[in-house]
N, C-alpha and C positions, 0 to 999 in steps of 0.2 A: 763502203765496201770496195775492197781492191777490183783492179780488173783480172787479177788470176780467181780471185771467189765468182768473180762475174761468168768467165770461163767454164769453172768448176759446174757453177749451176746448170748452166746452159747444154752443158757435155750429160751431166744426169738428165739432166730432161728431154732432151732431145737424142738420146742411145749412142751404141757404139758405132755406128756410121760417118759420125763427127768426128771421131778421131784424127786424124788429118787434117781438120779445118778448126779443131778447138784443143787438139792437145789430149794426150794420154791421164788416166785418174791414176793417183794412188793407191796401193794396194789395200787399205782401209775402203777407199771410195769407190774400186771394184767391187766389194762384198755390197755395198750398198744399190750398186748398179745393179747386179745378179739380181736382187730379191725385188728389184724395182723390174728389171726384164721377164723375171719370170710371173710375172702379176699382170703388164699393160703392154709387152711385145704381142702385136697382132700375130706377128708370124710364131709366136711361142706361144700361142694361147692351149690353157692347158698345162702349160709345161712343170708346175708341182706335180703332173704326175698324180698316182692314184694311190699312191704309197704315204700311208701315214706318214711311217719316219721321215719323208721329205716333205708333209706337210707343217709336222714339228717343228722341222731345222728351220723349216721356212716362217713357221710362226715366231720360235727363239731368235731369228738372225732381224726381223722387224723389230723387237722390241730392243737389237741392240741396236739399231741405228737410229732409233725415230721415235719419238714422244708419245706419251700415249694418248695423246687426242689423233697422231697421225695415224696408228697404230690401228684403232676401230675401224677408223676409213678406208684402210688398207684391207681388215678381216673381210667389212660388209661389201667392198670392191672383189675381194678372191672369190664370196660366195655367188655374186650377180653377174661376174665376168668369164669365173674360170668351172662355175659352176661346180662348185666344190662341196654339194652337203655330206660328202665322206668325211671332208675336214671336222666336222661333229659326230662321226660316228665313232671314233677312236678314243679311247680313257684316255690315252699319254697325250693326246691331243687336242683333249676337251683342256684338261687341268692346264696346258700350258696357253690359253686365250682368255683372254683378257673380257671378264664379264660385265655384263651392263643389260640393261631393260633390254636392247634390241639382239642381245645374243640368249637371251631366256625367248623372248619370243620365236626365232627359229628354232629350239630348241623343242618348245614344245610343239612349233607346227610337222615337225619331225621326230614328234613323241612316240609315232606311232612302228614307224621305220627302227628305231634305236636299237639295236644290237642289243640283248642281254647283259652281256659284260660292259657295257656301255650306262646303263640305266641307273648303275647307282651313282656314278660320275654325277651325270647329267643331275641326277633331282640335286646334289650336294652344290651344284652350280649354282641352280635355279633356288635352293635354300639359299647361299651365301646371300646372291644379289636383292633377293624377298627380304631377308634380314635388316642389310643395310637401309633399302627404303624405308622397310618399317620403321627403322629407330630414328629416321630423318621425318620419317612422317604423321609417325603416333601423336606426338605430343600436341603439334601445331591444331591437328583435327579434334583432339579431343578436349583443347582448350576451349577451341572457339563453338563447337556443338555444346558440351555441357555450357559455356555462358547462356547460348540463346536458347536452351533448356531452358535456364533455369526463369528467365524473362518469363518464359511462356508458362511456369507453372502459376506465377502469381498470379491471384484473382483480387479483386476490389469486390466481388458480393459472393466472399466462399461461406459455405454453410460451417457451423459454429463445431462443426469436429475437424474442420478446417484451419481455421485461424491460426496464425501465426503470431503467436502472441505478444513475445518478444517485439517485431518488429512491430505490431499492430500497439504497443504501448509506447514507445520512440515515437511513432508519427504524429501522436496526440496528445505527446506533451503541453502543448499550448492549450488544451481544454480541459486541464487539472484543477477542479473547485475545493479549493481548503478547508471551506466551511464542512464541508460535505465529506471530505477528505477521499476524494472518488477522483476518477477521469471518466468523462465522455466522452467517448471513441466516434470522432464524424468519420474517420477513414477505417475499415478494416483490411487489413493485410493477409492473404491467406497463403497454406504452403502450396494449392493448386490440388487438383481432384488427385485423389489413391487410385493410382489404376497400374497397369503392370507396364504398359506403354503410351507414351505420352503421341510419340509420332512414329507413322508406319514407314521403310521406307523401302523403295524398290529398285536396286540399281538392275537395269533390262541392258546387257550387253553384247552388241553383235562382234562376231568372234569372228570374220571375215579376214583374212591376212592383213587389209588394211588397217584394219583395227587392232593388230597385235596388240602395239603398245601400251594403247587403252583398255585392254584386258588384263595385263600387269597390274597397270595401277589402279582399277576397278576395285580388280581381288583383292588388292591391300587393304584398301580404302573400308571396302566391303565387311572383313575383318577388325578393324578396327571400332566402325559402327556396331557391328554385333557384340562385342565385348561392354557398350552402352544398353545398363537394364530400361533405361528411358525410352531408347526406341525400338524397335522390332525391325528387322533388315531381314532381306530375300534378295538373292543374288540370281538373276535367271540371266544364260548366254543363250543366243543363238544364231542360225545359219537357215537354214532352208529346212528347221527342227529345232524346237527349244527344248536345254535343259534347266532344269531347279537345278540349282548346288548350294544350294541354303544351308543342306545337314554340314556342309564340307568350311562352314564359312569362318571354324575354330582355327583351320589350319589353309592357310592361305595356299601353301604349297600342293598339300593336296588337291586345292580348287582348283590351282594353275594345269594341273593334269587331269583335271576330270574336265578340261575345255578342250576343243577340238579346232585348232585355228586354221584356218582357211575354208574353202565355199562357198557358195550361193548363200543369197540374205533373203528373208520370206520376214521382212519386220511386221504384217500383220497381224501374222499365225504369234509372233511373241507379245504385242500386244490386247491379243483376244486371250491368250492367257493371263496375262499380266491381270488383266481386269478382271477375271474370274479367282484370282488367289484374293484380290484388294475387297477389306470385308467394310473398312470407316475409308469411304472416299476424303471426307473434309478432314481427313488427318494422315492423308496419305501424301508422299512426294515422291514419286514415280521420276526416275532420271533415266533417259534415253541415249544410252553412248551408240553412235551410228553414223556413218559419214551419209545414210538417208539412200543410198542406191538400191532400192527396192527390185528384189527379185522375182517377186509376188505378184498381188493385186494390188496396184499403188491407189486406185480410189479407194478400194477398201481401207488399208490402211489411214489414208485421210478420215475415215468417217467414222475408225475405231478410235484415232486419237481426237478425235471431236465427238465422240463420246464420252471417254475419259474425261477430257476438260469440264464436260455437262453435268457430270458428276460431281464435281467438286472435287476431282483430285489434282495435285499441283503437278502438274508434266514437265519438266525440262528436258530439252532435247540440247545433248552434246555433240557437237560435230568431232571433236576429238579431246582425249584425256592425254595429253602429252606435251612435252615440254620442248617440241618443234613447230614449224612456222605455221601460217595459213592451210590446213588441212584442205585436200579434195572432197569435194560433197556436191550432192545432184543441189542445183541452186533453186529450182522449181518449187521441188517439196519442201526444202525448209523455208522458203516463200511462204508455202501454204501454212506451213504449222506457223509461223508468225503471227499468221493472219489469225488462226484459232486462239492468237492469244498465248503462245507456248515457247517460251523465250528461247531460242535457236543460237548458238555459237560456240567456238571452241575454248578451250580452259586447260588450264595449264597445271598440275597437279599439286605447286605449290599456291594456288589459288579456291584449288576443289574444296579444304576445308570451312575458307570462307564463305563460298557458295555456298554450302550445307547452311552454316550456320544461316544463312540469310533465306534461305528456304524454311527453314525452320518456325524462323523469328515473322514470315509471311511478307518479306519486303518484296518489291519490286528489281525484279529481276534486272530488268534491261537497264532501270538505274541504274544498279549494282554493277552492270557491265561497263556501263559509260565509263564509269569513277573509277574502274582499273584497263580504261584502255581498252576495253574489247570491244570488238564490234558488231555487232548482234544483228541477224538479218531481222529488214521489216519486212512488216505485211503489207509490203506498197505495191 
């Protein structure tokens, strides 16, 4: 790098007060300065103004200058700094931002505010970005839950409207008597009990601004599980109130607006329901997305998920469903749910399908974490 690029940098980042000590920018690198001054000048804080069309300009003139991974960082800095949820309250201004999991979550934490003329914007957003993960994320889920299905429907002593017979004649090839012109079947192979669901499952998600993220990819997730006649899924959020959104669980988009993000978290109250929807505990997998900061009664809540455990339902508790770093979580409680036995840590959404399947298949959780790296709190 030259010492005039060295310059150059140094002049944008440190404003136009360096003039005189680093040199004048080019009229290219004025326009960049401007949209970089009006974002992180203390003394201009504010200064887009309340005016859409100069939120526009201002969103159009970042993506001429700067990449789009700068670009995001720049949107979620104008919203935290300059305090801009007008910036989403405008059509010409939603369509020109640059969408992603964290701009559907403000989005709908400001579902409720959204202008009319605004609202159809907004869900066509919130569909695009739904869209996209889904077609990234469908397949991976629904490979690895239908494999450990299908593990789980085999039986070795299935009753004789069971059998599998194809494969139950393959296995016993070696016990074929000529004389006899018969097979002795020492193994039977079966296709696994007829039932309409093989496993029940519960994703319980709190919908607290911190947990936006995790409510994105829940919903997905969520969506995609119900589309499997093998298991039976129920989607319940909550805050300091739970909802069921189970009916809503065809159209993920609708789900994402029948949530209410931000609030108080009361995880007992969605617990004591959880367990009163759950009808086959030992075929249930109850997942807990919650960064665990209990608004409630935190002993109770300890003593409903030590219930649930006692029952035989499979608990995991997720600290976060997102595809950022070590999430915030009370470190106490999920101590405690360790200790119950309730494998605790966070998961990254291109991993959730293998968790599933390994819930499924009835492995050992905290293995399962070791071997990709996670860290799973103990019960020490």
């Amino acid at each position: 790098m030259s010492d005039d690029d060295r310059l150059r940098r140094w002049r944008l980042a440190l404003g136009a007060e360096t003039n005189e000590t680093l040199g004048p920018l080019s009229n290219e690198d004025l326009g960049m300065d401007r949209v970089l001054q009006a974002l992180y000048d203390s003394d201009r804080r504010g200064g887009l103004g309340s005016s859409s069309p100069n939120v526009a300009r201002w969103l159009g003139d970042i993506r001429t200058y700067f990449p789009s991974s700068v670009v995001r960082v720049m949107q979620g800095d104008a919203l935290s700094r300059l305090h801009l949820t007008q910036m989403l309250l405008e059509p010409e201004t939603l369509e020109a931002v640059d969408a992603d999991v964290h701009l559907v979550a403000t989005l709908l934490s400001l579902s409720r505010v959204i202008p009319a003329k605004t609202k159809d914007t907004a869900r066509g957003v919130v569909a695009k970005v739904v869209a996209d993960l889904e077609r990234k994320l469908r397949e991976p889920m629904l490979q690895a839950v239908r494999g450990s299905l299908n593990k789980a429907t085999r039986s070795r002593r299935p009753r004789v409207s069971e059998i599998n017979w194809d494969r139950t004649i393959r296995k016993n090839l070696g016990t074929y008597l000529p004389e006899r012109r018969t097979l002795v079947p020492e193994h039977l192979v079966g296709h696994g009990r007829k039932r309409s669901s093989l496993r029940d499952i519960v994703l319980c998600v709190d919908q607290s601004g911190s947990m936006a993220a995790s409510v994105v990819y829940a919903s997905i997730f969520g969506a995609v599980l119900a589309s499997l006649r093998a298991v039976t899924t129920r989607m319940i959020v909550f805050d300091t109130s739970v909802a069921d959104l189970s009916e809503q669980l065809d159209d993920p988009v609708d789900l994402l607006f029948g949530t209410q993000l931000g609030g108080g978290t009361d995880i007992h109250q969605a617990l004591t329901y959880c367990q009163r929807i759950i009808t086959r505990p030992a075929d249930t997998i109850l997942v807990l997305i919650t960064d665990l900061f209990e608004g409630g009664n935190a002993e109770e809540m300890m003593n409903r998920a030590a219930s649930l455990v006692q029952s035989g339902v499979n608990v995991i508790c997720l600290l976060a469903l997102t595809d950022k770093g070590t999430p915030a979580y009370d470190p106490n409680h999920a101590t405690h749910f360790a200790k119950l036995g309730i494998p605790t840590f966070a998961c990254t959404p291109d991993l959730f399908p293998d968790l599933m399947a390994a819930a499924i298949s009835r492995s050992d959780l905290n293995a399962w974490a070791a071997r990709h790296d996670i860290v799973a709190t103990r019960g020490t």
